[in-house]
C-alpha positions in Angstrom: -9.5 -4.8 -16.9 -5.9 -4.3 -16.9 -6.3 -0.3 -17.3 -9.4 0.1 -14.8 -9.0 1.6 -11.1 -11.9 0.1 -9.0 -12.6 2.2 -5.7 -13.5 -0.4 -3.9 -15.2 1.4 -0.9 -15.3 5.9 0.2 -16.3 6.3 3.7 -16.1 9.5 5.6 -17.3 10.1 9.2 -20.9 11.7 9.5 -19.5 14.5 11.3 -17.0 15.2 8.4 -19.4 14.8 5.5 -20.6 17.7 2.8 -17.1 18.9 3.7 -15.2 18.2 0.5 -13.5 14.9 2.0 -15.1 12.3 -0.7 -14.5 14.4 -3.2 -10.8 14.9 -2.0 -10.5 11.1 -2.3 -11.8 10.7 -4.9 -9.8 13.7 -6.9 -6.4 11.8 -5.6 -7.8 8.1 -7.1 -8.2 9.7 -10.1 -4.9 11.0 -10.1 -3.5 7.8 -9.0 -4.9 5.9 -11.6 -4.3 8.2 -14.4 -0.3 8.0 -13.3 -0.7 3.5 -13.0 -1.6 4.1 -16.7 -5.8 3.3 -16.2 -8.1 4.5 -18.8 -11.2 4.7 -16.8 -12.4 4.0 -13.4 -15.5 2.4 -12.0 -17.1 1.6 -8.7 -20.4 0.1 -7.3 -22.9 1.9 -5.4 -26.1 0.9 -4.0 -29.3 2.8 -5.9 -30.4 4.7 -3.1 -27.4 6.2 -1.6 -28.4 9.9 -3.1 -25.4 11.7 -1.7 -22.5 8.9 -2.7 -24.6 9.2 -6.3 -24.6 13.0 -6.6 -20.6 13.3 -5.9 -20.2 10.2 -8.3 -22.0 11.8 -10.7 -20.7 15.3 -10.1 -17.1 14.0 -10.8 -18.0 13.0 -14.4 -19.0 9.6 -13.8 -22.4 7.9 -14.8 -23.9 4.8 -14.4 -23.2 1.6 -17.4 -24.4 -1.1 -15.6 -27.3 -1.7 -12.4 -27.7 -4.9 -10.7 -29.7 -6.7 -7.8 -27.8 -8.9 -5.1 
């Protein structure tokens, strides 16, 4: 796990969502990581947050693993 960012959590305000904000974040972990030397990145999110899922998914990533807590 040595070369794996882990976001641990992306909030925005309600009023400042659908704005480009998570995806802004997001964009600069990347970057960060990819200059700390990680390979990949990962993150949990719960199943039925649609929105968090779509942006996820819309910056390349997909899901590997699900689980139940």
């Amino acid at each position: 796990l040595a070369r794996t960012g882990y976001v641990r959590h992306v909030v925005s305000s309600p009023a400042a969502r659908r704005q480009g904000v998570g995806r802004a974040l997001l964009e600069a972990a990347r970057a960060r990581f990819a200059a700390a030397g990680c390979e990949t990145w990962c993150l949990n999110v719960k199943p039925g947050n649609v929105a968090a899922r779509a942006l996820y998914e819309a910056l390349g990533m997909r899901e590997r693993y699900a689980s139940a807590a």
